[in-house]
C-alpha positions as CSV (number, residue, x, y, z in Angstrom):
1,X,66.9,35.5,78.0
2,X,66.1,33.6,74.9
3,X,65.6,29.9,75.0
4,X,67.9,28.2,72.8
5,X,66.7,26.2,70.3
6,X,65.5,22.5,70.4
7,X,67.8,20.0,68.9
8,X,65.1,18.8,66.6
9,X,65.1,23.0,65.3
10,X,68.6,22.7,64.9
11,X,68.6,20.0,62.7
12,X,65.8,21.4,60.6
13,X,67.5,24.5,60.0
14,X,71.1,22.6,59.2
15,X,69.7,21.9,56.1
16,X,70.6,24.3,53.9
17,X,68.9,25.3,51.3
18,X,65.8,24.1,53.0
19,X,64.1,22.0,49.8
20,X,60.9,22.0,47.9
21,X,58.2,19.4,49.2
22,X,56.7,17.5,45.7
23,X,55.2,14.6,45.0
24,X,56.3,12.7,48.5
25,X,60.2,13.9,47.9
26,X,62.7,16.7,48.8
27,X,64.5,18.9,46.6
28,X,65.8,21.9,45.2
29,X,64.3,24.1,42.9
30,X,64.3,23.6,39.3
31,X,66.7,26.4,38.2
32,X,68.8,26.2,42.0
33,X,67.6,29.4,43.5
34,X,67.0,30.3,47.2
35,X,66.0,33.0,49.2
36,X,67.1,34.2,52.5
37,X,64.8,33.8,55.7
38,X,65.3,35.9,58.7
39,X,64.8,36.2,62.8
40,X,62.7,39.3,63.0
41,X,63.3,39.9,66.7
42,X,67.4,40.0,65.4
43,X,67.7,40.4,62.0
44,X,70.0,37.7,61.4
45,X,69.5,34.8,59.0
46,X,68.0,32.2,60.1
47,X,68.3,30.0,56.8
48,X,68.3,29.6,53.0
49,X,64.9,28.3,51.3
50,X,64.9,27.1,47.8
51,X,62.8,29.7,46.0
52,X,60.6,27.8,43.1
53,X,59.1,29.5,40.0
54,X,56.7,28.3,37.1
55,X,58.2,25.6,36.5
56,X,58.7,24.0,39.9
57,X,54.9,25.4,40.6
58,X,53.9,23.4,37.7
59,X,55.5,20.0,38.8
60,X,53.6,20.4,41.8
61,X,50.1,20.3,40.4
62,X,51.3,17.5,37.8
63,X,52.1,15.8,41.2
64,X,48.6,16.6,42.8
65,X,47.2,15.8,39.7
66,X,48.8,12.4,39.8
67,X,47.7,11.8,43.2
68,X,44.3,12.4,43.0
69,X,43.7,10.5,39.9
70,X,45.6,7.2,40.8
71,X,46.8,7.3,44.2
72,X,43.9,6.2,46.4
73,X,43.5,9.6,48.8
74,X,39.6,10.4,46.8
75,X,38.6,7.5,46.5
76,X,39.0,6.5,49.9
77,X,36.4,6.1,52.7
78,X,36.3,9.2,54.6
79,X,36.8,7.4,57.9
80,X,39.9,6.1,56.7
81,X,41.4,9.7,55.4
82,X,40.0,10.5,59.0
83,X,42.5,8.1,60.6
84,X,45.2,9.1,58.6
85,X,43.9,12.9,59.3
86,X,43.4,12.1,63.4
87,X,47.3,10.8,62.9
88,X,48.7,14.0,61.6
89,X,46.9,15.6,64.5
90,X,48.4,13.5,67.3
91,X,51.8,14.0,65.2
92,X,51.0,17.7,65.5
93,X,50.3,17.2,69.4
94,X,53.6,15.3,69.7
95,X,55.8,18.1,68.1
96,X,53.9,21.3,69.9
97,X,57.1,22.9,71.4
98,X,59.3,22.1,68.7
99,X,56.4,23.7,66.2
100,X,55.5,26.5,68.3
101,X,59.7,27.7,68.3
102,X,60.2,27.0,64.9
103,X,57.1,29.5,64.3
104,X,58.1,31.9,66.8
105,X,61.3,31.9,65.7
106,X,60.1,32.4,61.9
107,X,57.4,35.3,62.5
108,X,58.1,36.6,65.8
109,X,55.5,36.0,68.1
110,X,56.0,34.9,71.9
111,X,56.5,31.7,72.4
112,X,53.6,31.2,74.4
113,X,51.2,32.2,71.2
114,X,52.0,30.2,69.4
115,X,52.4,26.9,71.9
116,X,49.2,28.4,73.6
117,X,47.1,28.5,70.2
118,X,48.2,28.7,67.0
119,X,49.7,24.9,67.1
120,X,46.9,22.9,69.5
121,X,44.3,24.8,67.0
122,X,46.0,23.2,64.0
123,X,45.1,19.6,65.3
124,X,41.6,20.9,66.4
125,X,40.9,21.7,63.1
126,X,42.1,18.5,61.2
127,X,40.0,17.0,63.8
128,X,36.8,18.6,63.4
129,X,36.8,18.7,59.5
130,X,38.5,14.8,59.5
131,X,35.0,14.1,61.7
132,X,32.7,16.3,60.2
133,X,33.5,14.7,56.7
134,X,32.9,11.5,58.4
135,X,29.4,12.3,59.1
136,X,29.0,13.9,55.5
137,X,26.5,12.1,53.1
138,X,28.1,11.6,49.9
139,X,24.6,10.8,48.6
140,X,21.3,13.2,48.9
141,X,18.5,12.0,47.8
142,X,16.0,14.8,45.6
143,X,12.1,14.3,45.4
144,X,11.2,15.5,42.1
145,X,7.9,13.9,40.3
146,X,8.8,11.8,37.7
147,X,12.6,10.8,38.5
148,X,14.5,8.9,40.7
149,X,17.9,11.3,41.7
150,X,20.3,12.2,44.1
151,X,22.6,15.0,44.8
152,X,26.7,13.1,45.0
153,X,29.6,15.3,46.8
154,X,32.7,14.4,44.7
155,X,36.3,16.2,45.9
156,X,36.8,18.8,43.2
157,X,40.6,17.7,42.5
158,X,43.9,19.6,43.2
159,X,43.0,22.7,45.4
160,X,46.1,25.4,45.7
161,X,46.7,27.7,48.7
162,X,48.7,30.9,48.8
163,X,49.3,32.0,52.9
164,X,50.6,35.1,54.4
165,X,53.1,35.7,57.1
166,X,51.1,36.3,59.7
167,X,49.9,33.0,61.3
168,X,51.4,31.0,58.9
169,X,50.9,27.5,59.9
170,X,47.6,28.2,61.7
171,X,46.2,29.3,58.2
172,X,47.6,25.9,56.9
173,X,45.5,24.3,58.9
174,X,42.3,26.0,58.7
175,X,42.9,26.6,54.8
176,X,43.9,22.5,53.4
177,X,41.9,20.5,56.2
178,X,38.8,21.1,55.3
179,X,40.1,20.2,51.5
180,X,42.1,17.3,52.8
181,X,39.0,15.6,54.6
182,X,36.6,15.8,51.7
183,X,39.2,14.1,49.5
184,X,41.2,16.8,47.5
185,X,44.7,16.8,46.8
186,X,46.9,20.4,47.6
187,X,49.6,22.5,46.2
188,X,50.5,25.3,49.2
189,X,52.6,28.4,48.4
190,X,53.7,30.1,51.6
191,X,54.8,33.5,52.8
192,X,58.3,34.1,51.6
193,X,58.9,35.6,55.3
194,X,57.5,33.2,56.9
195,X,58.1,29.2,55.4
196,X,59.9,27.5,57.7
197,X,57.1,25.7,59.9
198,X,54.7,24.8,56.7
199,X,58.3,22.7,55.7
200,X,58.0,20.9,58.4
201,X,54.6,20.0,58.7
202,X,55.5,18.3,55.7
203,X,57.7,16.4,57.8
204,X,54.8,15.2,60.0
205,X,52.5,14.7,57.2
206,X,54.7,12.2,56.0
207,X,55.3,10.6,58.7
208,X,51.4,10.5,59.5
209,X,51.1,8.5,56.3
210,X,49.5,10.8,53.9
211,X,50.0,9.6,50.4
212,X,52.9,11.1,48.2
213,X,51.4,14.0,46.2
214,X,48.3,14.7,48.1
215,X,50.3,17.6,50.4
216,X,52.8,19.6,48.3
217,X,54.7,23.0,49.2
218,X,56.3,25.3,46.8
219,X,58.1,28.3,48.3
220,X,59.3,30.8,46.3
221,X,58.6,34.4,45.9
222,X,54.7,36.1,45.5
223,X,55.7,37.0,42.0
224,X,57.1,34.1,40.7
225,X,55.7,31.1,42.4
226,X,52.2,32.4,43.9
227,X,51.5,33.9,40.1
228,X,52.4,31.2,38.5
229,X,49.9,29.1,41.1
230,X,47.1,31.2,40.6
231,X,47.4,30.8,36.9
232,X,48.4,27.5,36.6
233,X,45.3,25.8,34.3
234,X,45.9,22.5,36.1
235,X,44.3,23.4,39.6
236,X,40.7,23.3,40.4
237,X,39.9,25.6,43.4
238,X,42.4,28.5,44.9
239,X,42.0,29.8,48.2
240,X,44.0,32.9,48.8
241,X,44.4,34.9,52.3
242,X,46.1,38.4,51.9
243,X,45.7,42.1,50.8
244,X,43.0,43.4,48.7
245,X,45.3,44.7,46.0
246,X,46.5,41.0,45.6
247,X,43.5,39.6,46.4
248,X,42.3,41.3,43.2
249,X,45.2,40.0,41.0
250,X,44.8,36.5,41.9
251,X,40.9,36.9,41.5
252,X,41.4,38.1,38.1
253,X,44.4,35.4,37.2
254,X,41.3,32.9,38.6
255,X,39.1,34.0,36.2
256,X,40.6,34.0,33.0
257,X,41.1,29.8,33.9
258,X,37.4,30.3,35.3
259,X,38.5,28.6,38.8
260,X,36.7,29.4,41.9
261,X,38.6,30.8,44.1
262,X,38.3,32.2,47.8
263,X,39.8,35.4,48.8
264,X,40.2,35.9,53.0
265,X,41.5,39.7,52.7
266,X,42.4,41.9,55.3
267,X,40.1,44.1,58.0
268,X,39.7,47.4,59.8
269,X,37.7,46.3,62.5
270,X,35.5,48.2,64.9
271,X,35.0,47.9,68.9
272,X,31.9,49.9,69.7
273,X,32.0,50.5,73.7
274,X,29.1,52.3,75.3
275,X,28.5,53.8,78.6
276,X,27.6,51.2,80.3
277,X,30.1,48.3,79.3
278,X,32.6,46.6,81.4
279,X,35.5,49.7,81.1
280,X,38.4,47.9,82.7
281,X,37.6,44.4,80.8
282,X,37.1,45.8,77.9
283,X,40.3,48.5,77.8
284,X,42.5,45.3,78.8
285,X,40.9,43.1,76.1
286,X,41.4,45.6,73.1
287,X,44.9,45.9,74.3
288,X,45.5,43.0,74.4
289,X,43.4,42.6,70.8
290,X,46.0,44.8,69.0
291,X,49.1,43.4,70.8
292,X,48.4,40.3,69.7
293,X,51.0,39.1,67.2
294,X,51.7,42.9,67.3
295,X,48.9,43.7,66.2
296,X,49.0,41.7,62.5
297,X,45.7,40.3,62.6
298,X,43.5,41.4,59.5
299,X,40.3,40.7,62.4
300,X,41.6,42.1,65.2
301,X,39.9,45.9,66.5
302,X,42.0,48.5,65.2
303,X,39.0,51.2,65.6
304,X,37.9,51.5,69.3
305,X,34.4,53.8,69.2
306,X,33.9,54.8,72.9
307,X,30.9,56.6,73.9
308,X,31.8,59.9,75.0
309,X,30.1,59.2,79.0
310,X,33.4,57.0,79.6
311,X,35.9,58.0,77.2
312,X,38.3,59.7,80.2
313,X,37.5,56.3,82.0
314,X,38.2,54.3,79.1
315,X,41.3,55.9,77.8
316,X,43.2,56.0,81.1
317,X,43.0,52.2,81.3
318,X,43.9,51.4,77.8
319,X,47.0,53.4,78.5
320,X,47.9,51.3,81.4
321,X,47.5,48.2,79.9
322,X,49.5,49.2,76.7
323,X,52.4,51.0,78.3
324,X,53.2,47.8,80.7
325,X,53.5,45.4,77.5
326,X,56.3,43.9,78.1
327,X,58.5,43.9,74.4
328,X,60.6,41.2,73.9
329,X,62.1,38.5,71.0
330,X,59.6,35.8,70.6
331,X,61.8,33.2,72.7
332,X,62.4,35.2,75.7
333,X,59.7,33.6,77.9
334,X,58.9,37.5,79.5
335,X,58.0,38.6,75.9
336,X,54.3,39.8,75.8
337,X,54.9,41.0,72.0
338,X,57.6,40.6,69.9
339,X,58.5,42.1,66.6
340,X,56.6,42.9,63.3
341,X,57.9,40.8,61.0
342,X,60.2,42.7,58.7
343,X,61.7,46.0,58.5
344,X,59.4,46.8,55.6
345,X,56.0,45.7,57.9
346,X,57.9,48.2,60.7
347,X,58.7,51.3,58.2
348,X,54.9,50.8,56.9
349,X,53.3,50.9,60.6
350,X,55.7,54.0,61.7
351,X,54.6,55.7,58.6
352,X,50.8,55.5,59.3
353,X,51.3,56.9,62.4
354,X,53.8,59.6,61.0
355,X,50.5,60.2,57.8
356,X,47.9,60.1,60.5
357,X,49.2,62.9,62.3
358,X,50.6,64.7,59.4
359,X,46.5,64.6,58.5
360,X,45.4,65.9,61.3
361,X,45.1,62.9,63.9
362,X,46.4,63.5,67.9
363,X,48.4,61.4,69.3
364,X,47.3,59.6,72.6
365,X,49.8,57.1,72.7
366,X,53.0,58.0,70.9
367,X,54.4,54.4,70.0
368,X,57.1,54.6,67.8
369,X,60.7,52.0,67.2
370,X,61.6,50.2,70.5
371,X,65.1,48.9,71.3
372,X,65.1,45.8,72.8
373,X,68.7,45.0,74.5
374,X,70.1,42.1,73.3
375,X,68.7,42.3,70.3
376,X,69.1,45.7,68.2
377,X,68.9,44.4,65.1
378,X,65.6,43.3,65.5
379,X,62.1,45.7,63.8
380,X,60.4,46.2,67.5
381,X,58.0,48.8,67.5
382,X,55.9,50.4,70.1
383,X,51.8,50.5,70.7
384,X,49.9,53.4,69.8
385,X,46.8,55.3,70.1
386,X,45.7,57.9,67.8
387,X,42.6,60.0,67.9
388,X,41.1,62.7,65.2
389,X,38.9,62.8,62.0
390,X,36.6,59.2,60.7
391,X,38.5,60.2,57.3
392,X,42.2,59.9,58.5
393,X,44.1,57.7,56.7
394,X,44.9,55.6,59.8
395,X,41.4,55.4,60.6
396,X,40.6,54.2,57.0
397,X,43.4,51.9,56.2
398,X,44.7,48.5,57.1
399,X,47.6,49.3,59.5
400,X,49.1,45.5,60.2
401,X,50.6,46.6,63.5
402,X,49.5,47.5,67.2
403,X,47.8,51.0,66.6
404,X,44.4,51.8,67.0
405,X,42.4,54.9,66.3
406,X,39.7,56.4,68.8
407,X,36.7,57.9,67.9
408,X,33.6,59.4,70.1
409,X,30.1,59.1,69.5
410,X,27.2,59.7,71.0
411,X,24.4,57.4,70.2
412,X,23.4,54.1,69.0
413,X,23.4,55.2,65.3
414,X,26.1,57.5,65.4
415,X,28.3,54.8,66.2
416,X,26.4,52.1,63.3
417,X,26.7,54.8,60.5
418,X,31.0,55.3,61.8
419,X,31.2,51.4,61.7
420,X,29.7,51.1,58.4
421,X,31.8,53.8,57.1
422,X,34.5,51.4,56.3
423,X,34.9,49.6,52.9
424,X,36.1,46.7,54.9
425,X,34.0,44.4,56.2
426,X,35.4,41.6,58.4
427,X,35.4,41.6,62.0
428,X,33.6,44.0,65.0
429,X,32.7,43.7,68.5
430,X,30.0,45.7,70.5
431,X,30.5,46.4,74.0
432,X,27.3,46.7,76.9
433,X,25.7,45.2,79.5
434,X,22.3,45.5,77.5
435,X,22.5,41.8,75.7
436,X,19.1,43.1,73.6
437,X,21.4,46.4,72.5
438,X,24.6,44.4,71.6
439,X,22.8,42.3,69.2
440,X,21.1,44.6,67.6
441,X,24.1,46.8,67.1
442,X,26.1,43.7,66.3
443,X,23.3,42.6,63.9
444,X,23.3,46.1,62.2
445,X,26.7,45.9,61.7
446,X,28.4,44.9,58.3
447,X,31.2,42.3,58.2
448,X,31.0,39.0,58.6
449,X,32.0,38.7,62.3
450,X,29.8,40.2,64.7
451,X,31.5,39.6,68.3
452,X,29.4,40.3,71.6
453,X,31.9,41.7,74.9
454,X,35.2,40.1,73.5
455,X,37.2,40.1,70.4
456,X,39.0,37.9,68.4
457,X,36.8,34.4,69.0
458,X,37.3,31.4,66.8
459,X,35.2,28.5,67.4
460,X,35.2,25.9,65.1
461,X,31.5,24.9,63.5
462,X,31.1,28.8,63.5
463,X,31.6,30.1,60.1
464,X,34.8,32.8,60.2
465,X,34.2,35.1,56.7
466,X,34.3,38.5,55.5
467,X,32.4,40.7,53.0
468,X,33.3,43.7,50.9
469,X,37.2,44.4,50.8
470,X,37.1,41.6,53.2
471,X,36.8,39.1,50.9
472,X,34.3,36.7,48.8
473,X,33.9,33.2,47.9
474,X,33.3,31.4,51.2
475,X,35.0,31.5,54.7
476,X,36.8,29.1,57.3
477,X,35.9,27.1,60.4
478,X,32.3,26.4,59.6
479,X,30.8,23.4,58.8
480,X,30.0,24.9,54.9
481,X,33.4,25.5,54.6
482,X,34.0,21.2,54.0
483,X,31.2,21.9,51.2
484,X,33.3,24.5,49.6
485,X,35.9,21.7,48.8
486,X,33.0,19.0,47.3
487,X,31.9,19.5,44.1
488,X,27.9,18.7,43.4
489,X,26.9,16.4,40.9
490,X,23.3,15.6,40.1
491,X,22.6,12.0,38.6
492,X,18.9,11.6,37.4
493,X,17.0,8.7,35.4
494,X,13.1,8.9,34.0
495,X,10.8,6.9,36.3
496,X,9.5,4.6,34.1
């Protein structure tokens, strides 16, 4: 049964269309459009969002602009944006359940995901970046023969974010804290599918007592609003998490302003599992690795390599595991995974599993729509397990949804060169008992997440980042990532 909705949710969504968040205020968008949000595990609308373009884009940055120049966010200590940082956090904290609804209400997820991660992590990471500036030098001193100078870390100035859908207030966090600690001021365009819980962070943020102008959210369409972002001549850094295909636009929109930029892109990540891992642990892991948020995690392991010793072994458990997922709306409390989180995301995972086997790939685990009662309107779809071919399409391409793709090898470099086929390059895992194997597969490798008998870990002071189609320009979580947002300047006099 779904819960119903916390009274706090129900006045947040009563406010119809929900408004732009500039410059400290609420309010509509320029020209008065909106755009229509919906449940995913229903298909019914949840509410109406006002849907800013250019112009409404480029009041935001004037606002950012304002605030970093003349409000006193930069030019404060960083222990006291850390207070205002570690209030947000508590804030954060305070409002878990009504957060963790709101977002699975807005993407899909169960309940429990989001209360059990994405929101506490959200605080975490204000925290550790609010700290870690805090023990920052501002000053470096370099000793060069014949001058007297030192490196200084200055915030860079307005710094704009373009999120997906997927973990959309979990990327919020790891994206603007690490910008918000070092002093920067930030323009956020979310997910058209997914806005509702970045709105109300606004709310907290706010009430934490961040300055007006320092947070501001434009929602609106990718077209409109996130082009007119990423080619807006007024911002100083862009950090964009997505698609290759758009990753490539807004790198090229970045470039003809000549504005670094940050692309997190998507994955087709590996598990390598040989003969003598953990079967049962690891078969119940992966499932659970491409179940999560139904499977719409760029990192998660959507190829599963099994040495051929235990594939019978290997495949009988996954099966278990996947076929007793228990599909559900977000809300219902019994719901192990919930909906994609359109019916556009559903018709694109049911089609590359219809192209894979039209290529020449078997079907081990048929997945498919699933009807969830109650709730028919909603785009539920099925795990499943696939088998053929390294070229087949659905063991090449990002897939976004809970199918994976099983291939057999026999030895150690069989299974490097079928890793290191992909053009992706984000997250793997290797599976064994032999530690001195794991890493040197793991080493061997390419992406920028090696994982060692588990998948999907996200520490923070370890660097999260990925290479090739993957992405460029820096990463998340790690302590380098507060350097990203603090611009070097070298000051130098002539020893006299």
């Amino acid at each position: 049964m779904r819960q119903k909705l916390l009274p706090e949710i129900e006045t947040f969504l009563g406010r119809q269309p929900l408004p732009l968040f500039i410059g400290g205020a609420w309010g509509p968008a320029e020209r008065g459009g909106h755009f229509e949000v919906r449940d995913p595990g229903e298909g019914q609308l949840l509410g109406r969002v006002a849907a800013g373009e250019a112009v409404d884009v480029d009041r935001a940055v004037r606002a950012a602009q304002t605030a970093f120049r003349s409000a006193p966010w930069a030019r404060l200590p960083a222990n006291d944006r850390a207070v205002i940082l570690h209030r947000l956090a508590d804030l954060l904290d305070r409002h878990r359940a009504a957060l963790a609804q709101l977002e699975s209400l807005d993407v899909g997820k169960p309940l429990a995901q989001a209360a059990g991660f994405d929101i506490p992590n959200v605080a975490q990471t204000l925290r550790y970046y609010a700290d870690l500036a805090v023990r920052t030098r501002a000053r470096e001193p370099i000793a060069v023969p014949g001058f007297e100078a030192h490196t200084l870390r200055v915030p860079y100035g307005v710094c704009a974010f373009i999120f997906p859908w997927n973990f959309p207030l979990l990327l919020v966090g790891w994206g603007i804290a690490p910008a918000l600690a070092a002093g920067n001021t930030v323009v956020i365009k979310p997910a058209e599918d997914t806005p509702l819980s970045t709105l109300y962070f606004c709310q907290l943020a706010e009430a934490a007592g961040v300055p007006p102008g320092v947070v501001n959210v434009v929602t609106g369409l990718g077209e409109t609003a996130g082009a007119a972002l990423a080619a807006h001549p007024g911002i100083q850094r862009l950090s964009f998490t997505g698609s290759p295909e758009v990753g490539r636009l807004i790198g090229a929109s970045c470039g003809r302003n000549l504005v670094p930029v940050k692309l997190e892109l998507g994955g087709k990540g590996a598990a390598v599992l040989f003969e003598d891992a953990e079967v049962e642990t690891a078969a119940q892991a992966l499932a659970g690795a491409i179940t999560l948020n139904t499977g719409q995690v760029c990192c998660t392991a959507t190829r599963w390599l099994v040495q051929r010793k235990i594939w019978d072994r290997f495949l009988e458990q996954a099966l278990h595991h996947l076929q007793a997922i228990r599909i559900g709306h977000g809300l219902d409390p019994e719901s192990q995974m919930g909906p994609v989180v359109s019916e556009k995301q559903r018709q694109r995972v049911l089609g590359y599993v219809q192209k894979g086997e039209q290529a020449g790939a078997r079907l081990l685990l048929a997945g498919g729509p699933a009807t969830v009662p109650g709730h028919e309107g909603g785009y539920y779809v099925k795990p499943a397990l696939l088998t053929g071919g390294p070229d087949n399409i659905s063991a090449r391409e990002e897939i976004f949804g809970p199918v994976a793709y099983l291939l057999p090898f026999e030895s150690e470099a069989e299974a490097i060169a079928l890793v290191n086929r992909s053009q992706y390059g984000l997250a793997n895992s290797v599976w064994s008992a032999d530690l001195g194997r794991a890493n040197r597969v793991a080493e061997a490798l390419v992406a920028g997440n090696s994982w060692i008998n588990a998948h999907n870990l996200f520490a923070h002071g370890i660097p999260y980042a990925g290479c090739n189609l993957s992405g460029l320009g820096g990463g998340v979580l790690g302590p380098e990532t507060l350097l990203d947002y603090l611009r070097a300047q070298s000051v130098v006099r002539p020893r006299s």
